[in-house]
VOKOL-975086 format. One line per field, with one value per atom (N, C-alpha, C): residue in one letter; atom name; x, y, z; residue number from 1. Coordinates in Angstrom, 3 decimals, decimal comma, always signed. Example, Ala and Ser with C-alpha at 12.3 -4.5 7.8 and 13.67 -1.06 7.14 Angstrom:
# residues 2
res <- c(A:A:A:S:S:S)
atom <- c(N:CA:C:N:CA:C)
xx <- c(+13,190:+12,300:+13,200:+12,850:+13,670:+12,900)
yy <- c(-5,690:-4,500:-3,300:-2,250:-1,060:+0,030)
zz <- c(+7,800:+7,800:+7,800:+7,080:+7,140:+7,870)
n <- c(1:1:1:2:2:2)
# end
This chain:
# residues 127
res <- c(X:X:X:X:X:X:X:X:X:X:X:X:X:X:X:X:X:X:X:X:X:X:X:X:X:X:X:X:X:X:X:X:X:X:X:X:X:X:X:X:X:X:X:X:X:X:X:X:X:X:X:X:X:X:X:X:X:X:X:X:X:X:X:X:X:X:X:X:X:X:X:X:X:X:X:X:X:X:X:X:X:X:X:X:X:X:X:X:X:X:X:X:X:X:X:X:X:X:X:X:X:X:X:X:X:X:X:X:X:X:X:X:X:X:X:X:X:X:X:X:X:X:X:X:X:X:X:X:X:X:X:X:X:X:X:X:X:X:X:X:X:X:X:X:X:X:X:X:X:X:X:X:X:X:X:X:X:X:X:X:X:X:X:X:X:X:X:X:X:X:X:X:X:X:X:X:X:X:X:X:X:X:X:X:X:X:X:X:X:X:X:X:X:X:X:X:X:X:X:X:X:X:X:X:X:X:X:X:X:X:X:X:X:X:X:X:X:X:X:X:X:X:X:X:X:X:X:X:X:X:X:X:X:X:X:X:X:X:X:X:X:X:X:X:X:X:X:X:X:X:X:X:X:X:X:X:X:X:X:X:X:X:X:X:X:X:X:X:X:X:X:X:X:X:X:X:X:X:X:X:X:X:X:X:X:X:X:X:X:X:X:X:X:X:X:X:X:X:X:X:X:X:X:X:X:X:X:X:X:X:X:X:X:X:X:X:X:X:X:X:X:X:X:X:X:X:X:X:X:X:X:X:X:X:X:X:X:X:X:X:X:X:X:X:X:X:X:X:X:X:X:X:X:X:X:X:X:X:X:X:X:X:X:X:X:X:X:X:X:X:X:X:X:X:X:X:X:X:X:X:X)
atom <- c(N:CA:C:N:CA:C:N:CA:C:N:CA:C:N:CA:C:N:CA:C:N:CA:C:N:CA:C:N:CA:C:N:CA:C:N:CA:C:N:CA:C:N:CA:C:N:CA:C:N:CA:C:N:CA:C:N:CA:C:N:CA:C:N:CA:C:N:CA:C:N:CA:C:N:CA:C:N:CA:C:N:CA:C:N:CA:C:N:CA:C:N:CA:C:N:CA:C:N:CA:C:N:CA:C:N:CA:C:N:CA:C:N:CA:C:N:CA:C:N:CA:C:N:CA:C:N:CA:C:N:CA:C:N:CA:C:N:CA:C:N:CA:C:N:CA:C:N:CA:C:N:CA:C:N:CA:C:N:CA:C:N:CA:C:N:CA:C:N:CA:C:N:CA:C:N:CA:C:N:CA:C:N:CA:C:N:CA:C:N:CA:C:N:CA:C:N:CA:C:N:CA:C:N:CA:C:N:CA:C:N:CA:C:N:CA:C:N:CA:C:N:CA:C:N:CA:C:N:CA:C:N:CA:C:N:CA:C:N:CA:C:N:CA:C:N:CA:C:N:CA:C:N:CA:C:N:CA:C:N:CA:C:N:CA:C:N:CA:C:N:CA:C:N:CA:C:N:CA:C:N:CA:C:N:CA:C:N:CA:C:N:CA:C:N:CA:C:N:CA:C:N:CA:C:N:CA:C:N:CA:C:N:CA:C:N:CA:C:N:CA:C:N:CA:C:N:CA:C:N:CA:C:N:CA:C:N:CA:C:N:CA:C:N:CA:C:N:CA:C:N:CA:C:N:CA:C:N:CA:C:N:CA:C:N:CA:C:N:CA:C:N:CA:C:N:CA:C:N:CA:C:N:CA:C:N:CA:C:N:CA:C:N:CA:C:N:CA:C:N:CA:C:N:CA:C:N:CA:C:N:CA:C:N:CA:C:N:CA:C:N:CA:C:N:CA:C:N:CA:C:N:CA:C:N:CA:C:N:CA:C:N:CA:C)
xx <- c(+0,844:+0,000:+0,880:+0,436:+1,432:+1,120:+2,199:+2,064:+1,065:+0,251:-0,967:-0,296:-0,238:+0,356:-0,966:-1,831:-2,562:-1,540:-2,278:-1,599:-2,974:-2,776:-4,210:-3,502:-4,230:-4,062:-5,307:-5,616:-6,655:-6,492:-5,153:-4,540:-4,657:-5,314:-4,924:-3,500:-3,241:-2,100:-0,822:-1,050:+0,346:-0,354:-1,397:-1,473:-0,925:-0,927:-0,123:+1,072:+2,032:+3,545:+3,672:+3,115:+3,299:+3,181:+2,432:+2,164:+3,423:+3,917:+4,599:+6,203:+6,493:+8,121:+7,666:+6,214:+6,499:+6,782:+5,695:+6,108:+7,580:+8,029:+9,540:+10,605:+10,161:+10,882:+10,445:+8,876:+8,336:+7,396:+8,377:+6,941:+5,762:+6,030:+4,864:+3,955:+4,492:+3,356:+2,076:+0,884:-0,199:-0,444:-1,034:-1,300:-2,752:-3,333:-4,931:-4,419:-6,016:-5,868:-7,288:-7,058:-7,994:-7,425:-8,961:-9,180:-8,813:-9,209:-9,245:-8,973:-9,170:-8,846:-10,492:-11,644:-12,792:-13,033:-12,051:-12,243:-11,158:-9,793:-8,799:-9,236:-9,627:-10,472:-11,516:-12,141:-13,259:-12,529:-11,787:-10,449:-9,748:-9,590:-8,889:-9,644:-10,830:-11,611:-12,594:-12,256:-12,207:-11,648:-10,247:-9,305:-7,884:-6,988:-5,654:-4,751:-4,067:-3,619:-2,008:-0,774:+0,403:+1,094:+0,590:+1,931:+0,650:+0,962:+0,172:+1,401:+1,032:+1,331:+0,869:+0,669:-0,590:-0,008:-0,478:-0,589:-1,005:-0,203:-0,581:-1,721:-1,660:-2,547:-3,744:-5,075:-6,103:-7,472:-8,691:-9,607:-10,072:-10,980:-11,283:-10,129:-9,840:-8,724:-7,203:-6,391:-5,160:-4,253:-2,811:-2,467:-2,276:-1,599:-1,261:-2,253:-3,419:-4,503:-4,666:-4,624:-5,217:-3,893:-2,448:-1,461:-1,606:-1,652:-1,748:-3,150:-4,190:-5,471:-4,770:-4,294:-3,891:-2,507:-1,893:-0,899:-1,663:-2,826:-3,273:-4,079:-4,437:-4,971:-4,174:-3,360:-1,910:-0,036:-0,312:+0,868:+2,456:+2,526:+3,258:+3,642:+2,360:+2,586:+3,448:+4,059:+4,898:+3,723:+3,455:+3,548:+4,105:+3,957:+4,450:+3,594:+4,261:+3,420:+4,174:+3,555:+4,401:+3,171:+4,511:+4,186:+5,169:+4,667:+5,309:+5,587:+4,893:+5,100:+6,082:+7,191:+8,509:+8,956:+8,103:+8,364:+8,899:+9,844:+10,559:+9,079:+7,938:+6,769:+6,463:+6,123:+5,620:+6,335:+7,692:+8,408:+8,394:+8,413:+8,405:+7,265:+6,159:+4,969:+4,394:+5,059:+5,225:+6,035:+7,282:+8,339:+7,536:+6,754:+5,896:+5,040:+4,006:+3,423:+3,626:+5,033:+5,672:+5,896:+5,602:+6,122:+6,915:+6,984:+8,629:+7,970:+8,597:+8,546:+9,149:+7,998:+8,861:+8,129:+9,625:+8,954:+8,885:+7,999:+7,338:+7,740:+7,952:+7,466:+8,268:+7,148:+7,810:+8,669:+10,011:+10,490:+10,935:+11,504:+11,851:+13,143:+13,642:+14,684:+14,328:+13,593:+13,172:+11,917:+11,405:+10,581:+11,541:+12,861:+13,499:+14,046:+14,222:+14,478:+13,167:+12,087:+10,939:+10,572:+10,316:+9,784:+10,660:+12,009:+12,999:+12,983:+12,556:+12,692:+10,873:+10,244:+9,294:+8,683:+9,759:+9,508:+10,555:+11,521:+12,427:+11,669:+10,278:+10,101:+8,938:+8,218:+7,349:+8,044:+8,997:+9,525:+9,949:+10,185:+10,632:+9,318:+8,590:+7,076:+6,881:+6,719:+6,382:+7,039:+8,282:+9,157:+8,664)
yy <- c(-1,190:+0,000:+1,241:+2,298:+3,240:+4,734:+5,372:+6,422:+7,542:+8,192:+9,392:+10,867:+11,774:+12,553:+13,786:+14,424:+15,310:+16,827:+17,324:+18,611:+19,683:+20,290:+21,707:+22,863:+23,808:+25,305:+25,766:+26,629:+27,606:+28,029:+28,095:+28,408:+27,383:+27,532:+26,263:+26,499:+27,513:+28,050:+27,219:+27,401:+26,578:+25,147:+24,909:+23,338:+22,696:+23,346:+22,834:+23,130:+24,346:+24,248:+23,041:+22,790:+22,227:+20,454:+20,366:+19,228:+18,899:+19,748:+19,560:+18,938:+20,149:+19,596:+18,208:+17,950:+16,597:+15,424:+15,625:+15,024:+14,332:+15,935:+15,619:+14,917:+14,789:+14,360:+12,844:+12,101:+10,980:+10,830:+10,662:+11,018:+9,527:+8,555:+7,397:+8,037:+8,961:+9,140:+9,589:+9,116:+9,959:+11,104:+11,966:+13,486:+13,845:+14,010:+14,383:+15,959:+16,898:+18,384:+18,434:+19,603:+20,141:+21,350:+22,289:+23,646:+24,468:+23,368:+23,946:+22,809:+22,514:+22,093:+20,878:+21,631:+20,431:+19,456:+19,995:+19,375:+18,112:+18,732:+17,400:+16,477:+16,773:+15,911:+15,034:+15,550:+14,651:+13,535:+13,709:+12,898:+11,887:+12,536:+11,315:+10,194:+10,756:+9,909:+8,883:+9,016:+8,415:+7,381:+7,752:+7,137:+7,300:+5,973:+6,441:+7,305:+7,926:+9,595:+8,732:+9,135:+8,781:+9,993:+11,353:+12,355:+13,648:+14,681:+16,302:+17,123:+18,047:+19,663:+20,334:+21,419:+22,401:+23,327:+24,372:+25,511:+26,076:+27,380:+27,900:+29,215:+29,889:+30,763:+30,265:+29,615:+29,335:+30,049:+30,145:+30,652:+29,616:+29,789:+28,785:+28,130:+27,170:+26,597:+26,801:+27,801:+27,316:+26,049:+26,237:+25,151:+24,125:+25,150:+24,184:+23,744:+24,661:+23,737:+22,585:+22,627:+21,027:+20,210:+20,748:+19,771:+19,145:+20,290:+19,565:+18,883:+18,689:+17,830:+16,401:+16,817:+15,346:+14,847:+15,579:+14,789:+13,902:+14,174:+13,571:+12,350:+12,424:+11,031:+10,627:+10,991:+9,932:+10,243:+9,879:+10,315:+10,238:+9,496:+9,134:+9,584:+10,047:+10,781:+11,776:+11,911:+13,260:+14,512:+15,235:+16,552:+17,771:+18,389:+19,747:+21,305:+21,790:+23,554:+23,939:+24,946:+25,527:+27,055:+28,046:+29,246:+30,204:+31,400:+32,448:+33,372:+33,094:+33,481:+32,967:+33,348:+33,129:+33,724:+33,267:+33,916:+33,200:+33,217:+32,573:+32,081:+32,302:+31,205:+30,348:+30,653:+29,948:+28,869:+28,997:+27,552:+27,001:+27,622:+27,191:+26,318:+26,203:+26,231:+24,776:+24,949:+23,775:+22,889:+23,055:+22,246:+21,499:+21,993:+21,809:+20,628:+20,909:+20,488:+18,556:+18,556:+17,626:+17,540:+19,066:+19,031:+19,935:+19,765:+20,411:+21,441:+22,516:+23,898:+24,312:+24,957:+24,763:+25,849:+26,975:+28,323:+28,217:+29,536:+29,564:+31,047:+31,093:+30,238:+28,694:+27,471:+26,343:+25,737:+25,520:+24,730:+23,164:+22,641:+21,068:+21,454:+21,885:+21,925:+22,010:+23,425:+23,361:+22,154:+21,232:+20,406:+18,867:+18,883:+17,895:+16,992:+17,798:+17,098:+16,596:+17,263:+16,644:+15,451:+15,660:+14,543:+13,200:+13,619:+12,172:+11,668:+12,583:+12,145:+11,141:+11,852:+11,428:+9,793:+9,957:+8,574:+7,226:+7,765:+6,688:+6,327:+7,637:+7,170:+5,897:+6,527:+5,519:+3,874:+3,870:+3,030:+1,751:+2,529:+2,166:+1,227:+2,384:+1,920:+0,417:+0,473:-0,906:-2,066:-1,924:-3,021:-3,960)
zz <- c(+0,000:+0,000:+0,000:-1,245:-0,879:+0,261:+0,228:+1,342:+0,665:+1,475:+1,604:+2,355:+1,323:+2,284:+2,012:+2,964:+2,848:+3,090:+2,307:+1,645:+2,618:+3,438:+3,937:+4,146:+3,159:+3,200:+2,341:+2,722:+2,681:+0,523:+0,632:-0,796:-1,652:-3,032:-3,881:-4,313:-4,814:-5,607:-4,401:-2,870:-2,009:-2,379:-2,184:-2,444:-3,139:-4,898:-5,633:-5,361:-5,074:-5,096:-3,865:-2,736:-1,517:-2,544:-3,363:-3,863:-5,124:-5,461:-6,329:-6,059:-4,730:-3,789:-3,397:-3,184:-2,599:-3,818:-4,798:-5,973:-6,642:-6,722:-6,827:-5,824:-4,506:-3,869:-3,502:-3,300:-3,306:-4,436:-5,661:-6,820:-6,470:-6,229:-5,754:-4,367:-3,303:-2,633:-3,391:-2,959:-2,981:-2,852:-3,032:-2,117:-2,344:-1,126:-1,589:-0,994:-0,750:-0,674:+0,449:+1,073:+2,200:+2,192:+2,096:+2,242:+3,297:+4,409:+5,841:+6,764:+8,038:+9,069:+9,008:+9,514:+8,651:+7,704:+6,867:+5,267:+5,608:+6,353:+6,570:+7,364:+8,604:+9,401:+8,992:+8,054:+7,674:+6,532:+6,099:+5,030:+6,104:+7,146:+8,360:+8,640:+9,034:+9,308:+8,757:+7,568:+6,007:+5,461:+5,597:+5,019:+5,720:+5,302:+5,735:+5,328:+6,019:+5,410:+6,188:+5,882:+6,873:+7,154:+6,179:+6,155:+6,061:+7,038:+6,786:+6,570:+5,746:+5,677:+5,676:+6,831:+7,367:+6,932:+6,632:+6,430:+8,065:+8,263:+9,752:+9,644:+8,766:+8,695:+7,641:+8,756:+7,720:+8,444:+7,568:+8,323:+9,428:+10,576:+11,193:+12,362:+12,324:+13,140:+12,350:+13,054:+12,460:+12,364:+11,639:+11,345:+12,606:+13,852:+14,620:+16,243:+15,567:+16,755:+15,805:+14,628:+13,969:+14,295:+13,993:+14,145:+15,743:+16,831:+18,286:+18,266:+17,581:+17,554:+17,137:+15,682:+15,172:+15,556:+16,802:+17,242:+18,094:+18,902:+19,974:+19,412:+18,208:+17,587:+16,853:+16,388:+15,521:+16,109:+17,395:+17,761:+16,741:+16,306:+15,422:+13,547:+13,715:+12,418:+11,622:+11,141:+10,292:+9,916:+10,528:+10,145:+10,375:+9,440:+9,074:+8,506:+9,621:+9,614:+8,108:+7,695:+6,330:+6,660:+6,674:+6,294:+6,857:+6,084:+5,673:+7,158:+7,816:+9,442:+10,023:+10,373:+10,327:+12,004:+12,673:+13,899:+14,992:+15,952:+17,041:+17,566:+18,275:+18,537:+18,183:+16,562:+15,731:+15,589:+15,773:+15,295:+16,754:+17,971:+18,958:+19,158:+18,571:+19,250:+18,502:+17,117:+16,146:+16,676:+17,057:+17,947:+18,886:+19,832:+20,936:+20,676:+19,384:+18,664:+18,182:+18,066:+17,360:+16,158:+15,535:+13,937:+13,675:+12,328:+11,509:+10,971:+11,247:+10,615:+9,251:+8,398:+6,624:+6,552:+6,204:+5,446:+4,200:+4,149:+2,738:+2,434:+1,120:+0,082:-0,212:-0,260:+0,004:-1,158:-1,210:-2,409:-1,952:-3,384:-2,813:-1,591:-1,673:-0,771:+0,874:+0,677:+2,263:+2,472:+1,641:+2,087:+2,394:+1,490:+1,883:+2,878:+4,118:+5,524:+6,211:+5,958:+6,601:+5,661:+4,531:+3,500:+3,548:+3,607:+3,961:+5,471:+6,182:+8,246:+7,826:+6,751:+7,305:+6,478:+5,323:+4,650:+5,702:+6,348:+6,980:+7,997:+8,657:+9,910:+9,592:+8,266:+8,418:+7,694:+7,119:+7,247:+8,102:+9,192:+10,436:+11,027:+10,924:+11,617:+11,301:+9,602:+9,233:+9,190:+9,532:+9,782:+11,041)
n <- c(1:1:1:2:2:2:3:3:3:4:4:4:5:5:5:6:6:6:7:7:7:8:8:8:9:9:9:10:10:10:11:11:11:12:12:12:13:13:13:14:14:14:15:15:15:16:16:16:17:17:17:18:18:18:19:19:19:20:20:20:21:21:21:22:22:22:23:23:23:24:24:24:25:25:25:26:26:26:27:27:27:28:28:28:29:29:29:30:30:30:31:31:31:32:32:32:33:33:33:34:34:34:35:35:35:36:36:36:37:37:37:38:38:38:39:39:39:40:40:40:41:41:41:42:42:42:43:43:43:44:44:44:45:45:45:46:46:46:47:47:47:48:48:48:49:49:49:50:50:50:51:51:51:52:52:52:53:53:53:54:54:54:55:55:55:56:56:56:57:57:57:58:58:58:59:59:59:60:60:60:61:61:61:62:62:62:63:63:63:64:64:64:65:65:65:66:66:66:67:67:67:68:68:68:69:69:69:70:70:70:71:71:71:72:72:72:73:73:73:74:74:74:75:75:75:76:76:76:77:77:77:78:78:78:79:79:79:80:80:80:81:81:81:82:82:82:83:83:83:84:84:84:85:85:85:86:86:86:87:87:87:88:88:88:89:89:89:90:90:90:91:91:91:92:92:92:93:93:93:94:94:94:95:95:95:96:96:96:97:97:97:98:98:98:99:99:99:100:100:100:101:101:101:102:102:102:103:103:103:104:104:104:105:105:105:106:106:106:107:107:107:108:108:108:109:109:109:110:110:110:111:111:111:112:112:112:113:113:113:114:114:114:115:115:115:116:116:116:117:117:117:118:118:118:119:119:119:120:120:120:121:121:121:122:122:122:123:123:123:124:124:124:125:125:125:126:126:126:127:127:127)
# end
């Protein structure tokens, strides 16, 4: 079965660049898309997802009340905040969180250490 990585931001225009670094870097993952924080949730609870990239500034719940939600139901999971808010909290708070902080504007490069931590971890998992 292959890997699901949900892509949520408010933006289509980051969805696709956010979808594209991943492409290039796991072109076999999957990637579905969510608007908002509702829209991903209801996709979780759906289906198996293994990998998020939140967006932190969305309407409704930001990125990282959904990341500290879905740390508490998938402890184990790889996600990642992405945005342009570049602030000593923000990464603090993501840190906190249990995810990896990726500014934006996002390219393959800055998505590369999370996308490889996060294909070895689930690796690991399934062994």
């Amino acid at each position: 079965m292959g890997t699901t990585v949900l892509i949520v931001d408010d933006s289509k225009l980051a969805r696709i660049v956010v979808g594209k670094a991943i492409a290039a870097l796991q072109p076999d993952w999957n990637r579905l898309e969510a608007s908002g924080a509702d829209e991903a949730l209801a996709l979780l609870d759906c289906q198996a997802i293994d990998v998020v990239v939140l967006d932190f500034n969305m309407p409704g719940r930001d990125g990282l009340e959904l990341a500290e939600e879905l740390r508490g139901r998938f402890p184990n999971m790889p996600i990642a905040i992405a945005t342009a808010n570049v602030q000593d909290e923000i990464i603090a708070r993501a840190r906190e969180a249990g995810a990896t902080f990726i500014p934006k504007p996002v390219t393959e490069d800055g998505m590369r250490g999370f996308i490889s931590g996060a294909a070895l971890r689930l690796r690991s998992a399934a062994q």
